[in-house]
mmCIF file as gemmi writes it, N, C-alpha and C atoms, coordinates in Angstrom:
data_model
loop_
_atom_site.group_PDB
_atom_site.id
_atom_site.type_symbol
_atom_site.label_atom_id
_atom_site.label_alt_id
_atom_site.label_comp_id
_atom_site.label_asym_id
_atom_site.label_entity_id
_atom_site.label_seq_id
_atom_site.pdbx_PDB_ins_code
_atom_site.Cartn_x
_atom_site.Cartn_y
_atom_site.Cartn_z
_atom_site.occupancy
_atom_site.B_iso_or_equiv
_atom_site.pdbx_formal_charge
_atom_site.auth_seq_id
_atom_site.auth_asym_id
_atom_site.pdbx_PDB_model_num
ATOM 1 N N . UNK Axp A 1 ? -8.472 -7.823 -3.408 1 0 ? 1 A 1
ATOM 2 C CA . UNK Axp A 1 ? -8.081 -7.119 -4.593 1 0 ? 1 A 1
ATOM 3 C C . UNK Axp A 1 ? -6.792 -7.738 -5.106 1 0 ? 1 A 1
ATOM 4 N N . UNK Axp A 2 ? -6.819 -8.204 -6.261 1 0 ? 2 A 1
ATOM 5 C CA . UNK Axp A 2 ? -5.67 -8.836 -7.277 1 0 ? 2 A 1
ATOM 6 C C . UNK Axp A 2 ? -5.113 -7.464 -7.547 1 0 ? 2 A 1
ATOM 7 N N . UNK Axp A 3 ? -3.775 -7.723 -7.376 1 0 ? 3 A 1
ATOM 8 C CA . UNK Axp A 3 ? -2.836 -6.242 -8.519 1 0 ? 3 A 1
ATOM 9 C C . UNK Axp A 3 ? -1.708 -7.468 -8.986 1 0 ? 3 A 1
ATOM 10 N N . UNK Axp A 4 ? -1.329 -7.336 -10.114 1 0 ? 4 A 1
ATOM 11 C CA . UNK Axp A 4 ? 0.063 -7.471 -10.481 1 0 ? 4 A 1
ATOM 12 C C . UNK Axp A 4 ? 1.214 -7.087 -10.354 1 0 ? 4 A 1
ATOM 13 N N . UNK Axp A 5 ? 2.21 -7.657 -10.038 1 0 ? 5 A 1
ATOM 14 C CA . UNK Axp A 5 ? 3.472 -6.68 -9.387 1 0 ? 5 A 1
ATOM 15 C C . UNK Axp A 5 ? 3.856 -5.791 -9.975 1 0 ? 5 A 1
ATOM 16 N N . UNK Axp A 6 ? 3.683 -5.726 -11.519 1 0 ? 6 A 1
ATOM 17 C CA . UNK Axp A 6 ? 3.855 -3.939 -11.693 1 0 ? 6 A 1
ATOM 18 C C . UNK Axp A 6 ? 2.724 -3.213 -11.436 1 0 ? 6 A 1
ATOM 19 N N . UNK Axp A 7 ? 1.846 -3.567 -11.024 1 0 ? 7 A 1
ATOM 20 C CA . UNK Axp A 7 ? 0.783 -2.101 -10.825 1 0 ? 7 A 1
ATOM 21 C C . UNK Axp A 7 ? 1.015 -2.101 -8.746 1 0 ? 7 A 1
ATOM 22 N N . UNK Axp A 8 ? 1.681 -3.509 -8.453 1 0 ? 8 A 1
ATOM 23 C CA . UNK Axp A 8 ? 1.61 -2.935 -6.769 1 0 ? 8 A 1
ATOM 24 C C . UNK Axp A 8 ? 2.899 -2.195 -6.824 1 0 ? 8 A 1
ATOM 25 N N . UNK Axp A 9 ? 3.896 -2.641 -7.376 1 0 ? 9 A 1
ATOM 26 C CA . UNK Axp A 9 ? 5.157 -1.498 -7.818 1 0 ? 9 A 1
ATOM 27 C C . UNK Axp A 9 ? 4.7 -0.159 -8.031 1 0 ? 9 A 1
ATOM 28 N N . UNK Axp A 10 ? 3.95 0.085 -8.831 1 0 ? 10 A 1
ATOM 29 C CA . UNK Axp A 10 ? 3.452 1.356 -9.335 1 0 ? 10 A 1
ATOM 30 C C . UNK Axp A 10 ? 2.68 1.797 -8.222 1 0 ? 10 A 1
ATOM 31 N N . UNK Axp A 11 ? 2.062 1.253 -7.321 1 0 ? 11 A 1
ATOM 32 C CA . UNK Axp A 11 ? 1.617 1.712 -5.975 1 0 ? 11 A 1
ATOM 33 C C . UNK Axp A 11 ? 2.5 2.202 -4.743 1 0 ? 11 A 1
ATOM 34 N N . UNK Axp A 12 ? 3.343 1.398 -4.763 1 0 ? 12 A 1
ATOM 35 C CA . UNK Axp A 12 ? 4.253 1.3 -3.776 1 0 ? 12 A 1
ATOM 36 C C . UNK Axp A 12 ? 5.262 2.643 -4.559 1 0 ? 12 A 1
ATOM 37 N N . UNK Axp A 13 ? 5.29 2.893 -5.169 1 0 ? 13 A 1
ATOM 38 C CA . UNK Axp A 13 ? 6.626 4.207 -5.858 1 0 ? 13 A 1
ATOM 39 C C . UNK Axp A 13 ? 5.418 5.562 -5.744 1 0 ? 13 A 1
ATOM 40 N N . UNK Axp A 14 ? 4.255 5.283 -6.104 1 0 ? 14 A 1
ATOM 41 C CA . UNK Axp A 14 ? 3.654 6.733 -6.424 1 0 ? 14 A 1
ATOM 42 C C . UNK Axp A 14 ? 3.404 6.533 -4.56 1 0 ? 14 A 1
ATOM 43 N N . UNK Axp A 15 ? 2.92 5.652 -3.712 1 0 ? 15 A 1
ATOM 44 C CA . UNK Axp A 15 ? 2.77 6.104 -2.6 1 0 ? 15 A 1
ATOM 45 C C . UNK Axp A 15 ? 3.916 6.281 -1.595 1 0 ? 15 A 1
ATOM 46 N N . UNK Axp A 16 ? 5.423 6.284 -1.847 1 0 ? 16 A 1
ATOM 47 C CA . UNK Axp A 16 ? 6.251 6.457 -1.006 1 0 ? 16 A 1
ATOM 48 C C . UNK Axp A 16 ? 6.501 8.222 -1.702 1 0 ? 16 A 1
ATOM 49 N N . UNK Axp A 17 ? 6.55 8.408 -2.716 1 0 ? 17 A 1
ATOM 50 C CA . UNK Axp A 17 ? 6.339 9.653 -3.301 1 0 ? 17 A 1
ATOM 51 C C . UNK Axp A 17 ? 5.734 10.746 -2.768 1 0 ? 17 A 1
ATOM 52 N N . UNK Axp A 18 ? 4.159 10.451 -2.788 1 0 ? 18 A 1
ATOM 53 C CA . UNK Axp A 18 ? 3.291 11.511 -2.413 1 0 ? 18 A 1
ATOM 54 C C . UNK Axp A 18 ? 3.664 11.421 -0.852 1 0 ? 18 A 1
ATOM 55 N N . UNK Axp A 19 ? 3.721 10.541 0.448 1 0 ? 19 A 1
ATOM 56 C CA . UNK Axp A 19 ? 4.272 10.354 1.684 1 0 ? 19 A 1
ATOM 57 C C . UNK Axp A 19 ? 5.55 11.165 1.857 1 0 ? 19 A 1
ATOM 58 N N . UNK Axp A 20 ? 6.219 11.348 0.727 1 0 ? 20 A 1
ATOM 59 C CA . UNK Axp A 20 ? 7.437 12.137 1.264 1 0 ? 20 A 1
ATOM 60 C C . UNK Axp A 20 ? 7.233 13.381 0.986 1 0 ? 20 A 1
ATOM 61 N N . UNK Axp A 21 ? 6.061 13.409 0.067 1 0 ? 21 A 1
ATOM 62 C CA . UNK Axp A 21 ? 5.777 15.29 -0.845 1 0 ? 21 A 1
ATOM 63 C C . UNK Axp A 21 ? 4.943 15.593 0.426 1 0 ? 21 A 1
ATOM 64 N N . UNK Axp A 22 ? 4.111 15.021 1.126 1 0 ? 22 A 1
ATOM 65 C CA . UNK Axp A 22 ? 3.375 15.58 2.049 1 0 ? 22 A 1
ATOM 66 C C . UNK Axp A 22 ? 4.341 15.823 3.085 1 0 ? 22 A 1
ATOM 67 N N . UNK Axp A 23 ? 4.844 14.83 3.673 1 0 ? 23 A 1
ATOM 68 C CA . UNK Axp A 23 ? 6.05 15.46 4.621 1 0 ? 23 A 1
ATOM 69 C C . UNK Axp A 23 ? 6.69 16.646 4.303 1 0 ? 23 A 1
ATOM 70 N N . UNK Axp A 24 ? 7.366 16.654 3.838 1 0 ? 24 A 1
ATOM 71 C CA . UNK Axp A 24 ? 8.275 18.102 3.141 1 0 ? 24 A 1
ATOM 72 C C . UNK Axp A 24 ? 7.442 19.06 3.009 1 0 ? 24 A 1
ATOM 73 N N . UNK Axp A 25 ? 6.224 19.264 2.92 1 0 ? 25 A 1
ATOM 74 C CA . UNK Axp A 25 ? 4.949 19.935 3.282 1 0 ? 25 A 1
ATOM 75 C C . UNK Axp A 25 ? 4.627 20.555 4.332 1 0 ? 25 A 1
ATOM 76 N N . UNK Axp A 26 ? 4.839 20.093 5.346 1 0 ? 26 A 1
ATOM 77 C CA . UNK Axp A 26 ? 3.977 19.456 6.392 1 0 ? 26 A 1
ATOM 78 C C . UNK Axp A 26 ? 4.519 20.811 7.098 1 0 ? 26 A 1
ATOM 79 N N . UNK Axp A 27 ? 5.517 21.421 7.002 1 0 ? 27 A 1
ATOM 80 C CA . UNK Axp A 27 ? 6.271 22.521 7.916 1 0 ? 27 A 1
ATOM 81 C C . UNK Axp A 27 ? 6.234 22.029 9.586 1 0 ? 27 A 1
ATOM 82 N N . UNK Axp A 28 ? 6.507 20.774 9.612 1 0 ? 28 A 1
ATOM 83 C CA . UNK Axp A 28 ? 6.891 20.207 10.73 1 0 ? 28 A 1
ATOM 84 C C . UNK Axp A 28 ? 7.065 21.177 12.126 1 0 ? 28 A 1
ATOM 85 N N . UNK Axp A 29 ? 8.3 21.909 12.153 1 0 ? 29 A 1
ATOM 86 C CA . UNK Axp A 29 ? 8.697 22.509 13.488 1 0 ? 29 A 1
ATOM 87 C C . UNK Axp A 29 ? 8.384 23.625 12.712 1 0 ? 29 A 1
ATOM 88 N N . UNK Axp A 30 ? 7.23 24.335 12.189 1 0 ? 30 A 1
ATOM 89 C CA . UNK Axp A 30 ? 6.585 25.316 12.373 1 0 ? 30 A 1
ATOM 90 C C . UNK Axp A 30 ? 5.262 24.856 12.291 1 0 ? 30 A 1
ATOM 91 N N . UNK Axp A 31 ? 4.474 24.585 13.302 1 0 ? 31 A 1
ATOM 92 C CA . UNK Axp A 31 ? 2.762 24.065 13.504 1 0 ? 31 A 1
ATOM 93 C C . UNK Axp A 31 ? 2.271 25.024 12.921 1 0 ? 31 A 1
ATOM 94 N N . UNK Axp A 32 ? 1.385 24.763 12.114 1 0 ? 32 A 1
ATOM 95 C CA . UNK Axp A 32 ? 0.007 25.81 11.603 1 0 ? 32 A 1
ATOM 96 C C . UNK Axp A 32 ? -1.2 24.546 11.537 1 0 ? 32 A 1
ATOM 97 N N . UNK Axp A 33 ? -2.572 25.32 11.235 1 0 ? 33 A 1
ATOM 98 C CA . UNK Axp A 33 ? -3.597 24.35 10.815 1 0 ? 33 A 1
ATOM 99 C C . UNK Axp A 33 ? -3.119 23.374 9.975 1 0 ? 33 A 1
ATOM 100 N N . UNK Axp A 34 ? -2.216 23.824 8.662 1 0 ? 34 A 1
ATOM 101 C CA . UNK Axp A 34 ? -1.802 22.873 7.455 1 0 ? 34 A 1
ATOM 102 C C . UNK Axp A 34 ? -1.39 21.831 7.928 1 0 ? 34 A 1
ATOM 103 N N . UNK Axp A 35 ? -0.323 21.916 8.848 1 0 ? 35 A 1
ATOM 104 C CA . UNK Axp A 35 ? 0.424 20.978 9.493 1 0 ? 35 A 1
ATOM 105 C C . UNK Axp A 35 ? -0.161 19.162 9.8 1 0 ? 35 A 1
ATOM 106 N N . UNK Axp A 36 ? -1.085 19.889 10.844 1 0 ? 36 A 1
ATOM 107 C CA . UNK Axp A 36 ? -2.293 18.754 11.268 1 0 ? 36 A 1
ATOM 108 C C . UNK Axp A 36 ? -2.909 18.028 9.748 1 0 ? 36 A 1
ATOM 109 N N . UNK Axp A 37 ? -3.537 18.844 8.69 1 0 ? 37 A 1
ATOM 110 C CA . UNK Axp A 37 ? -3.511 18.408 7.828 1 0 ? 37 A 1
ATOM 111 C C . UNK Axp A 37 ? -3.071 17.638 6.884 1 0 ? 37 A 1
ATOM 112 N N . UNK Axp A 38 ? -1.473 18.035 6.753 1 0 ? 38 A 1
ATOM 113 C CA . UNK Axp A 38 ? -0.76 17.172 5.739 1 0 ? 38 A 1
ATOM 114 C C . UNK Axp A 38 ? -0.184 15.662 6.971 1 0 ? 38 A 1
ATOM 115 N N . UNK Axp A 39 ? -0.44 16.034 7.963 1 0 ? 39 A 1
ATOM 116 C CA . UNK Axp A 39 ? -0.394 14.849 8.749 1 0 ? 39 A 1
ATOM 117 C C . UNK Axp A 39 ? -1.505 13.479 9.167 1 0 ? 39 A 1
ATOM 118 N N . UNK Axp A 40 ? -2.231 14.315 8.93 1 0 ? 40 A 1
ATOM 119 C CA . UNK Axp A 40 ? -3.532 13.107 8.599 1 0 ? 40 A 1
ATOM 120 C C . UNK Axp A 40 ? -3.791 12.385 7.39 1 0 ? 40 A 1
ATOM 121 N N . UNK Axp A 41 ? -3.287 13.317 6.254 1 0 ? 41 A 1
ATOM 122 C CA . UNK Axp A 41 ? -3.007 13.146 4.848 1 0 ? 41 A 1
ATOM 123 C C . UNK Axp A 41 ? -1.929 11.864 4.799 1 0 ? 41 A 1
ATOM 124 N N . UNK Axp A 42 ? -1.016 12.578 5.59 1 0 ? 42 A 1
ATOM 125 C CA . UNK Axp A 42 ? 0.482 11.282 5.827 1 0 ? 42 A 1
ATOM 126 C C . UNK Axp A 42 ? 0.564 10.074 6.677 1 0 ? 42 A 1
ATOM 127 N N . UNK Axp A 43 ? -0.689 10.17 7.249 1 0 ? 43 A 1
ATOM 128 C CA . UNK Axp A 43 ? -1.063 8.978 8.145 1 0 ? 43 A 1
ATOM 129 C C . UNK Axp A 43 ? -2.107 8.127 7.092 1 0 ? 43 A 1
ATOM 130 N N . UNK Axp A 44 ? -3.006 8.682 6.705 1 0 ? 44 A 1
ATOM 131 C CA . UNK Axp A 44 ? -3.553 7.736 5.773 1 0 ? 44 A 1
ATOM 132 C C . UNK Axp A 44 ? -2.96 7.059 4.418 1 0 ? 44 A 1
ATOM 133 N N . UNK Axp A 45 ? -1.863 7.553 3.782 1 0 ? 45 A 1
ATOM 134 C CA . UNK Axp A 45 ? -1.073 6.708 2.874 1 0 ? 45 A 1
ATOM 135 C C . UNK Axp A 45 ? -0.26 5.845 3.713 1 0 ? 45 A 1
ATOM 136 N N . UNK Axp A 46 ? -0.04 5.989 4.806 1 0 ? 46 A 1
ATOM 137 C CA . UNK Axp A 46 ? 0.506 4.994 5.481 1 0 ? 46 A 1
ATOM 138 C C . UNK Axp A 46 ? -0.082 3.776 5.818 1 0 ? 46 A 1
ATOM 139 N N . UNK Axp A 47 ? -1.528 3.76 6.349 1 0 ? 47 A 1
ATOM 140 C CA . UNK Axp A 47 ? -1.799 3.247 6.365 1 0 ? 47 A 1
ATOM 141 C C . UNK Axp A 47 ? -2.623 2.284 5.27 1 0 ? 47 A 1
ATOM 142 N N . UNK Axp A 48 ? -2.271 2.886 3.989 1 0 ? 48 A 1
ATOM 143 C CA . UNK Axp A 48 ? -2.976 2.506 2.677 1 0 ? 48 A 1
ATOM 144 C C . UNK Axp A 48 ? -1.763 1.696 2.411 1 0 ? 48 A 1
ATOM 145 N N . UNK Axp A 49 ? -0.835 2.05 2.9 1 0 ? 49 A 1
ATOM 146 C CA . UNK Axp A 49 ? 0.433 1.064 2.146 1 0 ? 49 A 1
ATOM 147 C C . UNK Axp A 49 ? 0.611 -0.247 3.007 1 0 ? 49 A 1
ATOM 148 N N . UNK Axp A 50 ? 0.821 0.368 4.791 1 0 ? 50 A 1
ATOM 149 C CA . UNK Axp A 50 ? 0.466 -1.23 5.411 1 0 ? 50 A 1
ATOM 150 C C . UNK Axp A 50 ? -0.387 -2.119 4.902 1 0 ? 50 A 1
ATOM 151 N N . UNK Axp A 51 ? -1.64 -1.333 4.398 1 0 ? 51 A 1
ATOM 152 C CA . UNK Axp A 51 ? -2.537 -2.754 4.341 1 0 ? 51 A 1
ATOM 153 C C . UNK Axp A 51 ? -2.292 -3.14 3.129 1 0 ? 51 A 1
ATOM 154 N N . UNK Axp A 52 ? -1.792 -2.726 2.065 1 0 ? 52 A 1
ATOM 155 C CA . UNK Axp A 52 ? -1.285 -3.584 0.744 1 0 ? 52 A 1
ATOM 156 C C . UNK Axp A 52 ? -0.09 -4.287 0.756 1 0 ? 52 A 1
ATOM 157 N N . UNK Axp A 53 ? 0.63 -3.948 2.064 1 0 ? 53 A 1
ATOM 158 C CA . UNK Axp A 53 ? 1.435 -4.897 2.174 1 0 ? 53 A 1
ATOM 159 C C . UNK Axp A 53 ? 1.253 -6.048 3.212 1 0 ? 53 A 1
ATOM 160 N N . UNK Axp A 54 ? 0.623 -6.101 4.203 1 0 ? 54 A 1
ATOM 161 C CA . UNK Axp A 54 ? 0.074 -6.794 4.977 1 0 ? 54 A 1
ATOM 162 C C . UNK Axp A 54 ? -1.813 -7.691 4.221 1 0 ? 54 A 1
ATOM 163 N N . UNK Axp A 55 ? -2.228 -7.355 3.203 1 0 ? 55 A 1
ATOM 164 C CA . UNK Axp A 55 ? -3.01 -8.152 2.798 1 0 ? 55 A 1
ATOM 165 C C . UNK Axp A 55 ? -3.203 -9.362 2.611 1 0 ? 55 A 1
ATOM 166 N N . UNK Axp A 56 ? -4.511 -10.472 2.281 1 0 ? 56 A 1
ATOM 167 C CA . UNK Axp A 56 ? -3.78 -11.66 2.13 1 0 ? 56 A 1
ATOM 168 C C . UNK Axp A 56 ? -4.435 -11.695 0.565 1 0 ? 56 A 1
ATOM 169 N N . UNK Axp A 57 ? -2.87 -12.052 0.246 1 0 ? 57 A 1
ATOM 170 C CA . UNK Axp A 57 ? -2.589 -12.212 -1.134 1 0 ? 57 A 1
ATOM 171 C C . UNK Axp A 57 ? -3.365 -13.724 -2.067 1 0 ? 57 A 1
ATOM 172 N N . UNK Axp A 58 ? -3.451 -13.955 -3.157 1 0 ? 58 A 1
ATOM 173 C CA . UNK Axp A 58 ? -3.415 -14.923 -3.681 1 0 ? 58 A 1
ATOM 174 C C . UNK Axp A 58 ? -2.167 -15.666 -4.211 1 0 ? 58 A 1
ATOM 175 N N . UNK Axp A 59 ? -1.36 -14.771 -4.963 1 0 ? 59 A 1
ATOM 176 C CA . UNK Axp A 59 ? 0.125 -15.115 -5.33 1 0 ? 59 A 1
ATOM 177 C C . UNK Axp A 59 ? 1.058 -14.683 -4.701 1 0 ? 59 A 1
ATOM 178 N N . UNK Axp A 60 ? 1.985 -16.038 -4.34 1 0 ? 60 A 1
ATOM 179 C CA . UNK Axp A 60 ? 3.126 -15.159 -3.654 1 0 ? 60 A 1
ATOM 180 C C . UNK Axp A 60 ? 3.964 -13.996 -4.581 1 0 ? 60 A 1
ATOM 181 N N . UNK Axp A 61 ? 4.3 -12.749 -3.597 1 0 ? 61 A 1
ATOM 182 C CA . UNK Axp A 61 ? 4.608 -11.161 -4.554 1 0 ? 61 A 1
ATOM 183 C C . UNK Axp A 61 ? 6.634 -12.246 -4.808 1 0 ? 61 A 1
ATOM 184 N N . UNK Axp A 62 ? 6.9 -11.549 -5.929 1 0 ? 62 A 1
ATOM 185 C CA . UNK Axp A 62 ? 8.661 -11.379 -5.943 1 0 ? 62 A 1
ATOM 186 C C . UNK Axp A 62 ? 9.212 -11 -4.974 1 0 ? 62 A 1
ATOM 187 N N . UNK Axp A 63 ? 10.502 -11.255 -4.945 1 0 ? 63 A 1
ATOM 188 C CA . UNK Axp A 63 ? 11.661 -11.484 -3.662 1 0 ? 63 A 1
ATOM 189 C C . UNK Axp A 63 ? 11.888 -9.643 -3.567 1 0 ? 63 A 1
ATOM 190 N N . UNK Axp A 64 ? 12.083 -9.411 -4.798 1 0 ? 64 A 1
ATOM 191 C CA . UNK Axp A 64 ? 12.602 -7.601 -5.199 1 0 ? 64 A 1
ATOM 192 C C . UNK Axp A 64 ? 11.288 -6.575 -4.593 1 0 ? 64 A 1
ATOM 193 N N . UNK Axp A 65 ? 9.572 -7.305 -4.746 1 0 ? 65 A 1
ATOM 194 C CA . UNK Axp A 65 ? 9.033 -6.49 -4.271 1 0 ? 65 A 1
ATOM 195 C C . UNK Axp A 65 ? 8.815 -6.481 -2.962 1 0 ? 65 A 1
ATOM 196 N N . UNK Axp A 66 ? 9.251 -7.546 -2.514 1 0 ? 66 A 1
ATOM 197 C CA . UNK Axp A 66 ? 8.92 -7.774 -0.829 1 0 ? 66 A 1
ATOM 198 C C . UNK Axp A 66 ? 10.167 -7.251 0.03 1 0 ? 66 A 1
ATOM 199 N N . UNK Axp A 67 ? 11.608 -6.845 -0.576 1 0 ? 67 A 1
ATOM 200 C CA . UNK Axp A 67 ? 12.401 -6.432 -0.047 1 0 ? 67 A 1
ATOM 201 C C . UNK Axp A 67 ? 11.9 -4.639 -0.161 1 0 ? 67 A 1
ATOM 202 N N . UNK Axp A 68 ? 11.605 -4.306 -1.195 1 0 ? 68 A 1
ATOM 203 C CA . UNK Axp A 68 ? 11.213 -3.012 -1.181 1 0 ? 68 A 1
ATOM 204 C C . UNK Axp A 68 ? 10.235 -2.443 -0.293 1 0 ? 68 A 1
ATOM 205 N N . UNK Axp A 69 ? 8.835 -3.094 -0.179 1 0 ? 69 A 1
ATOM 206 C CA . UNK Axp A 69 ? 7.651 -2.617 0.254 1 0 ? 69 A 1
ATOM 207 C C . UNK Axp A 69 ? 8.513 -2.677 1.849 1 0 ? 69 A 1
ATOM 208 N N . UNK Axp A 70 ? 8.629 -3.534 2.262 1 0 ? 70 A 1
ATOM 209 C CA . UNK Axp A 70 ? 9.365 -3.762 3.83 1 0 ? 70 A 1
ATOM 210 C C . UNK Axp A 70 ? 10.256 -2.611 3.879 1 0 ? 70 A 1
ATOM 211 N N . UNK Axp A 71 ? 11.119 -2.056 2.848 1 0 ? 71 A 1
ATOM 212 C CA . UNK Axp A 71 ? 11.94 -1.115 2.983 1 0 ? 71 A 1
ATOM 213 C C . UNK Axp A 71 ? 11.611 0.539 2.762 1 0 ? 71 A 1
ATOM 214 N N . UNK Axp A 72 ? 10.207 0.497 2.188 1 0 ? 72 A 1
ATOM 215 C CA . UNK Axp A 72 ? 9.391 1.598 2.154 1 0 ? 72 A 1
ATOM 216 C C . UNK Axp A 72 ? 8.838 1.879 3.318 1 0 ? 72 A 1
ATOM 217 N N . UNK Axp A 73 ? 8.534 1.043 3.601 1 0 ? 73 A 1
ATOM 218 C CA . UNK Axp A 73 ? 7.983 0.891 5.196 1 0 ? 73 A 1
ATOM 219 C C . UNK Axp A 73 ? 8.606 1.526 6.224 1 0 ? 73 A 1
ATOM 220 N N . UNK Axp A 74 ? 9.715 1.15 6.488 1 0 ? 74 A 1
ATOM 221 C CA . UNK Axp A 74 ? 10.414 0.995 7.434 1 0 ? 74 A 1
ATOM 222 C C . UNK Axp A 74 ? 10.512 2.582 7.608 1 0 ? 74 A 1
ATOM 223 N N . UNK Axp A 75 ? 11.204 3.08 6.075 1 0 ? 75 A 1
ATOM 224 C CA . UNK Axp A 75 ? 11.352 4.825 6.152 1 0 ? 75 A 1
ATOM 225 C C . UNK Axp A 75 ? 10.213 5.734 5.758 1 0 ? 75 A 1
ATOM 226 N N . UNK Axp A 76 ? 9.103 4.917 5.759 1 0 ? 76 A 1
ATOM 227 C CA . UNK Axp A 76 ? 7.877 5.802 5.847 1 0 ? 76 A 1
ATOM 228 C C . UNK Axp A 76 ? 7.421 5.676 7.215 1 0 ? 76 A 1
ATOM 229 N N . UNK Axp A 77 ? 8.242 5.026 8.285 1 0 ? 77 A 1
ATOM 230 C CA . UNK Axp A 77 ? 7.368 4.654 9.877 1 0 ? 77 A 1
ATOM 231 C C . UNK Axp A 77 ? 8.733 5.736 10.409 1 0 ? 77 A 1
ATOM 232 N N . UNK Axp A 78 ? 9.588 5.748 9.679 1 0 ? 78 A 1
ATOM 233 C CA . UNK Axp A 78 ? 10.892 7.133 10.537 1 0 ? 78 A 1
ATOM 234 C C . UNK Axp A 78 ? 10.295 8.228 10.016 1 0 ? 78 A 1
ATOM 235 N N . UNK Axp A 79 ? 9.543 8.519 8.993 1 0 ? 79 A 1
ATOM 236 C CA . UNK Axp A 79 ? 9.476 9.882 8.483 1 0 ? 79 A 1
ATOM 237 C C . UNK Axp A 79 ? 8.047 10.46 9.256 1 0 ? 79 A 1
ATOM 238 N N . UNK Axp A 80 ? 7.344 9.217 9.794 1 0 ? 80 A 1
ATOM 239 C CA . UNK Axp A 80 ? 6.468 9.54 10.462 1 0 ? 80 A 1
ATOM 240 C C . UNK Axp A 80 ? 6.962 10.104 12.025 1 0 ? 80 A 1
ATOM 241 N N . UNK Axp A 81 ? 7.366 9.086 12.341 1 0 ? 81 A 1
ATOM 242 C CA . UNK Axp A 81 ? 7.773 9.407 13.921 1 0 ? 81 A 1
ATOM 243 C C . UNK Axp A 81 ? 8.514 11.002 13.78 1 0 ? 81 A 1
ATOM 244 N N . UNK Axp A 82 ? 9.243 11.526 12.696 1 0 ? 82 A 1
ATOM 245 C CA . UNK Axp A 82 ? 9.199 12.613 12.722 1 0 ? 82 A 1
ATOM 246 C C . UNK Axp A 82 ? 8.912 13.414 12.304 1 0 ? 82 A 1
ATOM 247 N N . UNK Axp A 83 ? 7.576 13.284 11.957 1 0 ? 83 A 1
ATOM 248 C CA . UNK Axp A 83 ? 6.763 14.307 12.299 1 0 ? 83 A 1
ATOM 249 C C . UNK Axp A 83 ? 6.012 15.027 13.568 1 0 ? 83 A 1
ATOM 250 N N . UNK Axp A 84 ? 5.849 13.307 14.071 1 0 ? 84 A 1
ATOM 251 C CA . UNK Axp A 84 ? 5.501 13.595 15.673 1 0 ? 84 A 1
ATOM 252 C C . UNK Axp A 84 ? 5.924 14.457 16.345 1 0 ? 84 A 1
ATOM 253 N N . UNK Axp A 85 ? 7.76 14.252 16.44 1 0 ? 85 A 1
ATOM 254 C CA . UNK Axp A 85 ? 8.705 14.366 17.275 1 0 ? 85 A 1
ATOM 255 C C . UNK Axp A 85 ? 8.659 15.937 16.585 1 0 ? 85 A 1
ATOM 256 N N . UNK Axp A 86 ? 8.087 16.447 15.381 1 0 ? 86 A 1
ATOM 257 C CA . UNK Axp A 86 ? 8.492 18.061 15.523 1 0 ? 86 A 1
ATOM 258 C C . UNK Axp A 86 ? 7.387 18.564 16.108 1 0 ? 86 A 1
ATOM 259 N N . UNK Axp A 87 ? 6.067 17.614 15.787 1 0 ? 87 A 1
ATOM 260 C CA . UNK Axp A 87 ? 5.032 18.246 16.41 1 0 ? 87 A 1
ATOM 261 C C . UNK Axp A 87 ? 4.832 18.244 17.71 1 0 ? 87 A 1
ATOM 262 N N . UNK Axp A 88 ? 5.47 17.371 18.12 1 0 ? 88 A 1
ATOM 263 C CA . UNK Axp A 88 ? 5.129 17.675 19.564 1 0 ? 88 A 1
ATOM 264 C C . UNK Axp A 88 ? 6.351 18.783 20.479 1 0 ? 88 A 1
ATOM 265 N N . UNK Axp A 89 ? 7.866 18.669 19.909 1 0 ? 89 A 1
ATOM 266 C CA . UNK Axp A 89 ? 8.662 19.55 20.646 1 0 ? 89 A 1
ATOM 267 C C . UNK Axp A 89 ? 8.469 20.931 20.256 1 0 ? 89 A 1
ATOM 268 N N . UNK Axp A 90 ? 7.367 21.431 19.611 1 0 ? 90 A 1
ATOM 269 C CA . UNK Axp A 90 ? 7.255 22.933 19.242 1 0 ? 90 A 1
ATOM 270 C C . UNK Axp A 90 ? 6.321 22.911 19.882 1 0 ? 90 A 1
ATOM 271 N N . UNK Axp A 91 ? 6.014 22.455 20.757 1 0 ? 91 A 1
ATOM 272 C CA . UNK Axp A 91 ? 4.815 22.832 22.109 1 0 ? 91 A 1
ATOM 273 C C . UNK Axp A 91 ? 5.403 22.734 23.47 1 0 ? 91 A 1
ATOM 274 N N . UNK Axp A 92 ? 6.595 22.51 23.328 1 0 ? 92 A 1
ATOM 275 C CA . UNK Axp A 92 ? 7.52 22.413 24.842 1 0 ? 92 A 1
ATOM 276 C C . UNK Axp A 92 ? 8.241 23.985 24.964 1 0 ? 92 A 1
């Protein structure tokens, strides 16, 4: 799949977005059914974003989008781990 760097921009902003709206969601250190939910929800934009950033490209992306996506990353893989980390210490 070809995108142009403003529409993978426009990917990369609406999906660090909805990843953080589901988190803040998610009622972390209070588990309910939802919970599990918005966490599977938050695992699959994650992994929708690795693979658009890990794809193999045709054109090399800009310097600005490759510092970003790496930097979306990075705090979409902390916002994950804590989720874990509430889900799992409200069972201890």
């Amino acid at each position: 799949m070809t995108l142009s760097s403003k529409q993978e921009l426009f990917c990369w902003v609406i999906g660090s977005v909805v990843a953080i709206g589901l988190f803040v969601h998610s009622h972390t250190f209070y588990v309910t059914a939802a919970t599990y939910y918005y966490g599977i929800a938050l695992l699959s934009v994650m992994v929708f974003l690795f693979w658009l950033r890990f794809r193999k490209g045709s054109s090399p992306e800009p310097r600005l989008l490759r510092i970003l996506a790496n930097s979306i990353l990075v705090i979409l893989s902390g916002l994950f781990l804590m989720y874990l980390l509430g889900v799992a210490t409200y069972y201890e």
